[in-house]
Structures are given as structure tokens and as C-alpha cells.
C-alpha positions as CSV (number, residue, x, y, z in Angstrom):
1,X,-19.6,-1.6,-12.5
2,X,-23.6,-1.7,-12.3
3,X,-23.4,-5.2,-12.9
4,X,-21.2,-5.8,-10.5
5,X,-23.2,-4.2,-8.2
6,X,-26.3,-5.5,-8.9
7,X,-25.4,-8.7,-9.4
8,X,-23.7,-8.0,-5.7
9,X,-27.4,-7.3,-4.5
10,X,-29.0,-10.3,-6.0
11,X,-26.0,-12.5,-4.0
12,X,-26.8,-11.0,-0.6
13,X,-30.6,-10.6,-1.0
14,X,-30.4,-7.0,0.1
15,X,-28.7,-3.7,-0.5
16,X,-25.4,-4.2,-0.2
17,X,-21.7,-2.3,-1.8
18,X,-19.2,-4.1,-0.1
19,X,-17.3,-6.6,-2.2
20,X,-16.1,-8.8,0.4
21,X,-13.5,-11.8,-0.2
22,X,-16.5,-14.4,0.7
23,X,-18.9,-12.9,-1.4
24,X,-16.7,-12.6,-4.3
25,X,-17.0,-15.7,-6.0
26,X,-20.7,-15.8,-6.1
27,X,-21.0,-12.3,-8.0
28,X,-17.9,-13.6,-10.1
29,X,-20.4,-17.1,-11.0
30,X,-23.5,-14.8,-11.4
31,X,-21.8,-12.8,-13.8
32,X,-20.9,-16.0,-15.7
33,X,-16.7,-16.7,-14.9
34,X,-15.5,-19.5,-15.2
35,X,-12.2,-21.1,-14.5
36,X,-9.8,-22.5,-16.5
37,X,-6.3,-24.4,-16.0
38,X,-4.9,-21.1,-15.3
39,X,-7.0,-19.2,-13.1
40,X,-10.0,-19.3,-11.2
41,X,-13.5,-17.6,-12.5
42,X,-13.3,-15.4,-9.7
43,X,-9.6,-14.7,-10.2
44,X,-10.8,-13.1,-13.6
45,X,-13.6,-11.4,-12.5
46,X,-11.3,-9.3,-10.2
47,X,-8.5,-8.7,-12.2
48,X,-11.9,-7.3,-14.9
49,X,-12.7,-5.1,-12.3
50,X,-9.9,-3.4,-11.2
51,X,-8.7,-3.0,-14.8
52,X,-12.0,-0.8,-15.5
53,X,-11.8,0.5,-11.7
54,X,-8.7,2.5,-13.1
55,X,-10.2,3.1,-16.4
56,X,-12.9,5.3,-14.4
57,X,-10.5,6.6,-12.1
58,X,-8.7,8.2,-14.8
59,X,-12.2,9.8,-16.6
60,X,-13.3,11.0,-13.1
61,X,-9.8,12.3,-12.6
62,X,-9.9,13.9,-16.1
63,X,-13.3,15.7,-16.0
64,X,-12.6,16.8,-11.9
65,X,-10.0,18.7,-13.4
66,X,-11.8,20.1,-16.4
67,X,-14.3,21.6,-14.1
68,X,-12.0,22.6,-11.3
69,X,-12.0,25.9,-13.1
70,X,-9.6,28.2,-14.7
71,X,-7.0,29.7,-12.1
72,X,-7.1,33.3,-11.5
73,X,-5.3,36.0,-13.2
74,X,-2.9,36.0,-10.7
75,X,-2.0,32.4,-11.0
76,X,-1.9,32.2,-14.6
77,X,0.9,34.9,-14.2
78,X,2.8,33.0,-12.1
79,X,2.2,30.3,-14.3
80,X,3.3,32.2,-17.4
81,X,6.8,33.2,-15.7
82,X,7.8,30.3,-14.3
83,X,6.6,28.4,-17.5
84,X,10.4,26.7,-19.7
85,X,11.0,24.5,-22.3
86,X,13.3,21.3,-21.5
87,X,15.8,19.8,-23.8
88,X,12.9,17.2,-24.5
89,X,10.7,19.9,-25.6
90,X,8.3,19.7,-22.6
91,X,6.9,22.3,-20.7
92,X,7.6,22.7,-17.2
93,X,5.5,25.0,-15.2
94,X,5.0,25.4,-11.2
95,X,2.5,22.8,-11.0
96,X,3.0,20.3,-13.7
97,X,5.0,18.8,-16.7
98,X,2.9,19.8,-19.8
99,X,3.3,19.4,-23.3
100,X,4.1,22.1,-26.3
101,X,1.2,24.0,-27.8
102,X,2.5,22.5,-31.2
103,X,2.5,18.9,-29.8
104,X,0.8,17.0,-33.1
105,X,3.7,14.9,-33.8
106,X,5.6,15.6,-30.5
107,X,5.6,11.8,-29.9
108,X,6.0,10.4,-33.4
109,X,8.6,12.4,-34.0
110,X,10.6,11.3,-30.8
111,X,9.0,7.8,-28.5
112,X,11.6,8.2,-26.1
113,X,9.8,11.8,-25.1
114,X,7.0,9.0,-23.5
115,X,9.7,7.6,-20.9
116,X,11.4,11.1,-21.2
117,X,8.4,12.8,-19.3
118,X,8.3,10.9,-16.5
119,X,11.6,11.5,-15.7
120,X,11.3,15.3,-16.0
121,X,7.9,14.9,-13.6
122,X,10.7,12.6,-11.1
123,X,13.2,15.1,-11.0
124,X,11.2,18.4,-10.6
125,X,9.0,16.9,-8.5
126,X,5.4,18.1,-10.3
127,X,3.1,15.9,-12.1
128,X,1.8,15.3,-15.3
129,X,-1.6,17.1,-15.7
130,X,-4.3,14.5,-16.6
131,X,-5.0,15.7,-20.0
132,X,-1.4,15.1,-21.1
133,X,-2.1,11.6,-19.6
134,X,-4.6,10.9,-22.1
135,X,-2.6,11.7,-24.8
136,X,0.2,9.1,-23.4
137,X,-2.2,6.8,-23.4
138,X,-2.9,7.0,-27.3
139,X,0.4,6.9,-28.1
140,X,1.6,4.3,-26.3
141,X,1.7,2.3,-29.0
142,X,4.9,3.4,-30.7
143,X,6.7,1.4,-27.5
144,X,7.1,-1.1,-30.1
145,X,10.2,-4.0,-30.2
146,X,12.8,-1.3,-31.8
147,X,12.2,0.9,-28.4
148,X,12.1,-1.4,-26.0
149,X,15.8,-2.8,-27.0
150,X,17.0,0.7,-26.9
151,X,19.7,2.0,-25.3
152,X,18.1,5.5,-24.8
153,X,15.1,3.9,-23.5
154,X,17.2,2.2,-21.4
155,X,19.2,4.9,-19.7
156,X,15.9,7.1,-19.2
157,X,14.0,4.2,-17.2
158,X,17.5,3.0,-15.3
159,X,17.5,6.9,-14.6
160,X,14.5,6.9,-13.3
161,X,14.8,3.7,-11.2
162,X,18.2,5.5,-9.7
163,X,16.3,8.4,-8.1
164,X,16.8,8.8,-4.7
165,X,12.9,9.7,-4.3
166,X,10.1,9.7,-6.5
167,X,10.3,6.3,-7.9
168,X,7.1,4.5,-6.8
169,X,4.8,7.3,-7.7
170,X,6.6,7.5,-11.3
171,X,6.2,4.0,-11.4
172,X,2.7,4.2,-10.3
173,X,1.6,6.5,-12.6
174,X,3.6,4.9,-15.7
175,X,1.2,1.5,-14.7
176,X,-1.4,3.3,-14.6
177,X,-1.3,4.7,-18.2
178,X,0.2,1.6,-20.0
179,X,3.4,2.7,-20.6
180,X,5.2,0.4,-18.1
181,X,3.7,-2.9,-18.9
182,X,4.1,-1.1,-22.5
183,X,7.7,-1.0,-22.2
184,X,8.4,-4.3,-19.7
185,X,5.6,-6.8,-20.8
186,X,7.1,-9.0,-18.1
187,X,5.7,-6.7,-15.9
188,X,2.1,-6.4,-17.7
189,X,1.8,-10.0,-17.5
190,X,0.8,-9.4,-14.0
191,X,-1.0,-6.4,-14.3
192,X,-4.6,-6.5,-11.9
193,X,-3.4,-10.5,-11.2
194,X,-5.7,-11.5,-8.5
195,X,-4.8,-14.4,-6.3
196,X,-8.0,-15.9,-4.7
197,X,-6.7,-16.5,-0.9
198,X,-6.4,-15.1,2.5
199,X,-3.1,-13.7,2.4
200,X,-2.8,-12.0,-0.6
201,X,-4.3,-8.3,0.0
202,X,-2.9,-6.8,-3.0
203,X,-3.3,-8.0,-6.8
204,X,0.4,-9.0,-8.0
205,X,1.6,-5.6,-9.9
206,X,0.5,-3.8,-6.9
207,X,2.1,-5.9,-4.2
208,X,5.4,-5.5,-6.2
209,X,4.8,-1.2,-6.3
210,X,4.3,-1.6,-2.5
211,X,7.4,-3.5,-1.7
212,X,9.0,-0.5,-3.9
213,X,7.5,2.1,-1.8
214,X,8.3,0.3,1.6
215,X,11.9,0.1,0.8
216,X,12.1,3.7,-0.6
217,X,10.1,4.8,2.5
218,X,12.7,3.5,4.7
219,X,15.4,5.0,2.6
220,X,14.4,8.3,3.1
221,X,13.0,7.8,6.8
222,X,15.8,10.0,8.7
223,X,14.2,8.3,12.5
224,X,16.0,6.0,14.7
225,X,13.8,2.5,14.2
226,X,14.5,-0.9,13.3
227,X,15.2,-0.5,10.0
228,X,18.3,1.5,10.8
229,X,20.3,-1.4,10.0
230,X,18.4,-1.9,6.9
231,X,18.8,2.0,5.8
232,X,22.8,1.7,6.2
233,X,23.0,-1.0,3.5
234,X,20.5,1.0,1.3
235,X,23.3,4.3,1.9
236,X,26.1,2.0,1.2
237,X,24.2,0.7,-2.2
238,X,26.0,2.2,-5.7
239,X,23.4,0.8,-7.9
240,X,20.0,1.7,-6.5
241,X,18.5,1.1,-10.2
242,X,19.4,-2.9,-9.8
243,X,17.5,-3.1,-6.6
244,X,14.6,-1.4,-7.9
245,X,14.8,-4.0,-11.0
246,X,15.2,-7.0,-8.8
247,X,11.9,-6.1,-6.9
248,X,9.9,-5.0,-9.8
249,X,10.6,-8.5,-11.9
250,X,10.1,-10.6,-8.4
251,X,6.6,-11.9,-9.0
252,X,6.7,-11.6,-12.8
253,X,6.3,-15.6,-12.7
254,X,3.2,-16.0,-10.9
255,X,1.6,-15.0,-14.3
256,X,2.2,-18.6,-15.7
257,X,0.3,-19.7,-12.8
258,X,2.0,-22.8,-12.5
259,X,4.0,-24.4,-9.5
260,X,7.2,-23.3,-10.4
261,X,7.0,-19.3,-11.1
262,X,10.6,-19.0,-9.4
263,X,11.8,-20.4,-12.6
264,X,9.4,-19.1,-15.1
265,X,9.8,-15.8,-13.6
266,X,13.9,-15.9,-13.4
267,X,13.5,-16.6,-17.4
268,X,11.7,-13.8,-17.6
269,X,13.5,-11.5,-15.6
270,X,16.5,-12.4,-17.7
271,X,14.9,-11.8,-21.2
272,X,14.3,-8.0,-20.2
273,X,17.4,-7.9,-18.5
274,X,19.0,-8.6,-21.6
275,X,16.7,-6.4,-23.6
276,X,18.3,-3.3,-21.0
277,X,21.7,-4.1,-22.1
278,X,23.0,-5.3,-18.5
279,X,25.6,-7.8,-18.3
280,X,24.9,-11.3,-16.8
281,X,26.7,-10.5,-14.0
């Protein structure tokens, strides 16, 4: 990020922090991208940054609530009450999903616990504190072949794509620690994909979160609007789950960065489609 932002400096001739669109591609050359057949050097340098933009998200996230202090007496009471074990052996207190005191081999000995806990964070509608985020994050590496074929692994993520609420910020946060492009490399073949134009605001993965969001918003918007129409059919749906799939594996093509991602992407869409266990139909 310094370099970026120095390098930002020496391209304007001044001090300057705003990575605009124009501007990118000189800061991307200074830093020494370059293109390829596949992408452009500024395309890279993007997708570089947001990639370590998270990574310090999650450390400043991480030590904010380190030093946020310990809760008061009070509150640790409350916490101590309301504090139950789920059939998944996680914790569930009043403001969060945590993890058991004896958690050493809570993941090795069970990998479905790492989809598992984001569907107990969907359902009762608390978090997952950030320093049981870091520990996902180490362990995301027993999301190996065996799990992803799976037919547990597949009912907890259908399960989670199902719920009436909730599914873009479990999505979001899944993303954000690994686990989903983990899980659907389709889907991390896109991950912090920049597209070098005028039109595309978002980098690919987060475009296709957005489009998630939008259509749950409207789902759960009770208003009279335009999208009344749109809200009937989403009432009328009896498999939310395929919906959410269809719109999550839409732009998993552009990754081959070739004219015809429709296709690529359709062959890839199919492959994981497969790999969930649902029928061709």
C-alpha cells in the first residue's frame, strides 16, 4: 500500500490519495505491470490491491477488537447465561458464534464445522467474532476434493443459500476468509477480477455478491414499488437455493478472459453443479 501510494504521488507530481480510473494505469506501469494475453498490467495491479486491501481490513478489524476492551461485569454475565453449545459443538452467545474452549482439533476432527458455522451465524443472526475468523482462515485448507463432492457440504451451503435473509452477508464474509472460493473454485477464479473500463464499477466476485444483495433486498422490501411484480415471482419461487446458484456462477467465465465466457462459464457452472449433486435438469 505505500508503494502504491507513493508511486500515486510520483504520477500526479503532487500529494495526492485518490486512485482514480485515469490515473490507474500509470501507478500500475510505475510499479512495473505488465500485460499479458489475459489481462491487462493494470488489470493485475488492481486485482493486487484489493486482495491485500482485505488482507488489512481483516488485521485492523482483528486488533480494533482486541483493544475494544473487555465488557463489563455486567455484560459478561449476560454473556455467560445466554452462552449454549450447538449440535456442531459451537458456541452461541448474544453477540456472536464462537468456538469451544477445547477447539485444537475442532476442525480436523469435523471440516464440515467450517461451512457449518456460517450457517449457525445465518440462522441466529450474530456474527462470527474476528478471532475465530482467523482460525478459519488457517484451516481452510482441509476444503480439499473429498469435501467439496460431499453431500453434507452440500446440504449445509444449499441451506444456507435457501435462507430467506442473511445470504449475502454469509456469503460476503465466507469470500472474505477463503472459504468460498475454497469450497467453489469456480467462484475464486474471479475473486478481485478487475475489468479495466468505464462500466464496470465493481471487480467481478463483487458485482456478482451485489446482484445477490439487490435481489434479496427486494425480497424482503415489504413497500409498494416497481419491483412488486418482481417480489411476487420471488414469493412464488420453491427453490430459492437455485436462484442464488444461478447468480453466483453467472460471471464465473469472464475469468478465462476470452470472447466467449458464456460458454466457458456454462462449463463451469455445470462442473460444480455436478460436484453439488443436482440433477441436469
Amino acid at each position: 500500500m505505500w508503494k502504491t501510494r507513493n508511486e500515486l504521488q510520483f504520477a500526479t507530481g503532487k500529494a495526492y490519495d485518490v486512485l482514480k480510473h485515469e490515473i490507474q494505469p500509470l501507478v500500475a506501469e510505475g510499479l512495473g505491470y505488465t500485460a499479458d494475453g489475459q489481462m491487462l498490467g493494470v488489470e493485475y495491479f488492481m486485482r493486487d490491491y484489493y486482495l491485500h486491501a482485505r488482507n488489512i481490513k481483516h488485521l485492523t478489524d482483528l486488533v480494533c477488537e482486541r483493544l475494544s476492551g473487555r465488557p463489563s461485569v455486567a455484560m459478561r454475565t449476560v454473556g455467560l447465561i445466554a452462552r449454549r453449545a450447538l449440535d456442531d459443538g459451537a458456541i452461541l452467545t448474544h453477540t456472536h458464534i464462537g468456538l469451544p474452549r477445547k477447539r485444537r482439533n475442532f476442525f480436523n476432527n469435523d471440516p464440515f464445522r467450517l461451512l457449518g458455522l456460517f450457517l449457525d451465524s445465518q440462522r441466529f443472526g450474530v456474527p462470527l467474532n474476528e478471532a475465530n475468523q482467523q482460525v478459519i482462515k488457517s484451516h481452510i485448507h482441509l476444503i480439499d476434493d473429498q469435501f467439496r463432492h460431499s453431500n453434507r457440504a452440500s446440504r449445509i451451503f444449499l441451506s444456507i443459500l435457501s435462507a430467506p435473509q442473511g445470504v449475502t452477508r454469509t456469503l460476503h464474509t465466507m469470500h472474505e476468509l477463503g472459504v468460498l472460493g475454497q469450497y467453489v473454485p469456480e467462484f475464486r477464479s474471479i475473486d478481485s477480477l478487475f475489468q479495466y473500463n468505464r462500466y464496470h464499477i465493481y471487480t467481478v466476485d463483487e458485482h456478482t455478491l451485489v446482484a445477490i444483495e439487490t435481489l434479496e433486498t427486494i425480497g424482503l422490501t415489504e413497500k409498494a414499488d416497481c419491483n412488486g411484480p418482481i417480489r411476487r415471482v420471488l414469493g412464488e419461487l420453491q427453490r430459492k437455493d437455485l436462484l442464488n446458484l444461478a447468480i453466483l456462477l453467472r460471471d464465473v467465465g469472464k475469468s478465462a478472459r476470452d470472447d466467449d465466457h458464456s460458454s466457458t462459464g456454462a462449463r463451469m457452472a455445470q462442473a460444480f453443479l455436478k460436484r453439488l449433486g443436482l440433477s441436469p435438469e
